[in-house]
N, C-alpha and C positions, 0 to 999 in steps of 0.2 A: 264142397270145396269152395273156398272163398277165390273169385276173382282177382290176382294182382294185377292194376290196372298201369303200373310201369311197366310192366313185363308185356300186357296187350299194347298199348303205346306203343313202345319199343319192335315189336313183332310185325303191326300192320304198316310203322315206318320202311322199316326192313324188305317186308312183302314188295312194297312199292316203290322201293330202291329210294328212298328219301334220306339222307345224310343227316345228323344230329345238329350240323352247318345249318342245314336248309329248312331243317322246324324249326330253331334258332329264329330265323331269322322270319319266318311265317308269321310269329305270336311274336317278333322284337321283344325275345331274351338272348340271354348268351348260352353258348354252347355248355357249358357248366350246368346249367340250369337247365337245361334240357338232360344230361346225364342224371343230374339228383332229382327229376321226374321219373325216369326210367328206374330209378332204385327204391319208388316208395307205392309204398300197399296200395293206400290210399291217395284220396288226391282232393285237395280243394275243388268243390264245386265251380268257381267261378275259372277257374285254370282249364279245368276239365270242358267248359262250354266254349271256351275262347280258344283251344286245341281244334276243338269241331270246327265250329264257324272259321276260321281262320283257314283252315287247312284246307277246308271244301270250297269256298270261296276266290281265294286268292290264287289257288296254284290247280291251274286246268291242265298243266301240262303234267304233272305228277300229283293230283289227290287224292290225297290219303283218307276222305271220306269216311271218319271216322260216325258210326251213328250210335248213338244213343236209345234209338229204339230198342235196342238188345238186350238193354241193361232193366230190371223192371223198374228200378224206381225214377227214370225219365221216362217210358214210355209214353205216361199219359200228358205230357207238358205239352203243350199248344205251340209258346212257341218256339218250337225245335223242328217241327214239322213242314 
């Protein structure tokens, strides 16, 4: 089964009570753009690292700590770790 990674997005948002507002504004996009991430399979690589870094960095009081280790084709990247 293939991964849809708006729907994992979406989920560990959810998980950790984070509001479609407040990742919006984590990666300075608009809330729009945060919905049409949640509706797509795939996802640009560079949107995808900047979700991570963004979210685990910025926001201590709710992080969403998304890891890419999980995934295999980031495990091995250096710097993600």
């Amino acid at each position: 089964m293939q991964l849809h990674i708006g729907r994992e997005i979406r989920r560990i948002a959810k998980q950790k009570q984070v509001k479609q507002i407040e990742l919006a504004e984590m990666i300075n996009t608009s809330k729009q753009n945060i919905y049409s991430i949640y509706q797509r399979k795939t996802i640009e690589t560079g949107i995808l690292v900047k979700i991570c870094r963004k979210t685990t960095a910025t926001t201590p009081t709710k992080p969403l700590n998304f890891d890419l280790s999980k995934f295999k084709c980031f495990s091995k990247l250096h710097f993600l770790t």
